[in-house]
C-alpha positions in Angstrom: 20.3 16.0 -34.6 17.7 13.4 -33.1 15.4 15.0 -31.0 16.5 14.2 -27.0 12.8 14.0 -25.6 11.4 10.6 -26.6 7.8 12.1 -25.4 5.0 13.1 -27.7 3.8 16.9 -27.0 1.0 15.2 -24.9 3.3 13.1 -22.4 5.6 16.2 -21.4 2.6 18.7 -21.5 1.0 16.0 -18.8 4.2 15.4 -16.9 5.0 19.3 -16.9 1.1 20.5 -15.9 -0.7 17.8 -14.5 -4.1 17.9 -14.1 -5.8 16.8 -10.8 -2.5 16.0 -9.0 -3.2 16.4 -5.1 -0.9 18.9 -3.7 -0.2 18.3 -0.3 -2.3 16.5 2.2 -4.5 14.3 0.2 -6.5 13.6 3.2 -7.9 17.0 2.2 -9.5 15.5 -0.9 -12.8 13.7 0.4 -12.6 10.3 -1.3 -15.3 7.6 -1.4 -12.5 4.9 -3.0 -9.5 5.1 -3.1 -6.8 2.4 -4.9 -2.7 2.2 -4.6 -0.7 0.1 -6.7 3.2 -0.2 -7.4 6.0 -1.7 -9.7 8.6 -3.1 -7.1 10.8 -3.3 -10.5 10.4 0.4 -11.3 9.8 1.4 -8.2 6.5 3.2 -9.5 3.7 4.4 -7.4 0.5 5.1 -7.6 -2.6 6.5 -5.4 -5.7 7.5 -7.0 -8.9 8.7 -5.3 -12.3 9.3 -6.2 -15.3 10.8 -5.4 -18.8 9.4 -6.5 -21.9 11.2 -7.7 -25.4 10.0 -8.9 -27.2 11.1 -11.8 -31.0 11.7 -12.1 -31.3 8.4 -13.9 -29.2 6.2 -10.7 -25.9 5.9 -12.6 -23.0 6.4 -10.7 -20.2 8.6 -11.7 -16.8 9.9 -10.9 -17.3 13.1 -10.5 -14.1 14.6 -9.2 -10.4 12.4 -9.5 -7.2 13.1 -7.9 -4.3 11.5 -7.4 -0.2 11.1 -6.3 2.6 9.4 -8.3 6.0 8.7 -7.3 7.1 7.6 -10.5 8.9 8.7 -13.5 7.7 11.4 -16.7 5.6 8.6 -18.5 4.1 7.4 -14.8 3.2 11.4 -13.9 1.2 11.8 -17.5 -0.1 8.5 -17.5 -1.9 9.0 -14.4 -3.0 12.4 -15.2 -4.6 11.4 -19.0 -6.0 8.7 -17.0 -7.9 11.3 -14.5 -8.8 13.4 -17.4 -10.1 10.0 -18.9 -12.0 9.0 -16.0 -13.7 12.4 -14.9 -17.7 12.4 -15.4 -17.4 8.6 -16.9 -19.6 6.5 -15.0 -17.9 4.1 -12.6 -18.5 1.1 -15.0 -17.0 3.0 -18.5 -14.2 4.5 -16.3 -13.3 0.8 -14.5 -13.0 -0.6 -18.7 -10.9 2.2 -19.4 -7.3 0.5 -20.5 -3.9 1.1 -20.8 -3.9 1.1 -24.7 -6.6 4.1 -24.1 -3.7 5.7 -21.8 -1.8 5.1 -24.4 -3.5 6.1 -27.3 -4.6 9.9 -25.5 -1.4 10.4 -24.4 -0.1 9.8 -28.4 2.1 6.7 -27.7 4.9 5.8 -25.1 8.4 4.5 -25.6 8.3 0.5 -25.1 9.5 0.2 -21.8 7.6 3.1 -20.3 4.3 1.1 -21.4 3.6 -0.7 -18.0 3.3 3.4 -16.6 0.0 3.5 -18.1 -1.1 -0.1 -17.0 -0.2 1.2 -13.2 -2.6 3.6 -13.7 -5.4 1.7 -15.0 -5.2 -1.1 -11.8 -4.9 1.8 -9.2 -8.6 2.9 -10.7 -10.2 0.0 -10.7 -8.8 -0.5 -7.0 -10.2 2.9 -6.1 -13.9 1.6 -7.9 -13.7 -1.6 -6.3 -12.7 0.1 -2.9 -15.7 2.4 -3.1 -17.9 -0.6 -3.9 -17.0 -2.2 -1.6 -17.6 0.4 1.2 -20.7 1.2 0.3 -21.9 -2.5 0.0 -24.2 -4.0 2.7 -22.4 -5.6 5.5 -22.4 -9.5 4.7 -23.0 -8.9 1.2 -20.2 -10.1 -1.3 
């Protein structure tokens, strides 16, 4: 009998217990950027915030990541590999991180399921870009 769950171990541990969801109010979470993309094929959507710390040597880093996804089993893990992926990276490794990397930590997703992890990936570098931007003098571009 062919297995009925087309998900590595990795995808339904992530779906199941997902790390750094935001239960509740996310207005709770003190974000410095915060990006939100969605599929309007799927249906998927995706909110991620984060907060921003400097290191004794001026890099920047994310130092805390959460997130909401309304979304499907491969949208839930994707997004939380992708916090576990992005937490303590500095803002410049975390904004190249991809959606084969999704990908590849999570062990693989079925075909159709692949544009989950490429959600996740935009709605980061919307959150970097957003914090950027924020903290950017005014005028400056």
């Amino acid at each position: 009998m062919k297995n009925p769950w087309a998900y590595t171990e990795t995808v339904k541990e992530h779906f199941l217990n997902p790390r750094n969801f935001l239960m509740g109010d996310e207005t709770k979470f003190k974000a410095d950027g915060e990006g939100i993309v969605g599929n309007p094929i799927c249906g998927d959507q995706m909110l991620i915030k984060i907060q921003v710390k400097t290191r004794e040597n001026g890099e920047e880093y994310i130092s805390d990541i959460g997130w909401k996804t309304y979304g499907c089993a491969s949208a839930i893990a994707s997004t939380s590999a992708l916090s576990e992926l992005a937490k303590n990276r500095t803002l410049e490794d975390a904004d190249k991180i991809s959606a084969k990397e999704i990908c590849d930590y999570l062990g693989g997703l079925p075909e159709h399921k692949f544009h989950c992890s490429v959600l996740g990936h935009q709605a980061l570098h919307k959150a970097i870009k957003n914090y950027q931007e924020k903290k950017a003098p005014e005028g400056a571009s």
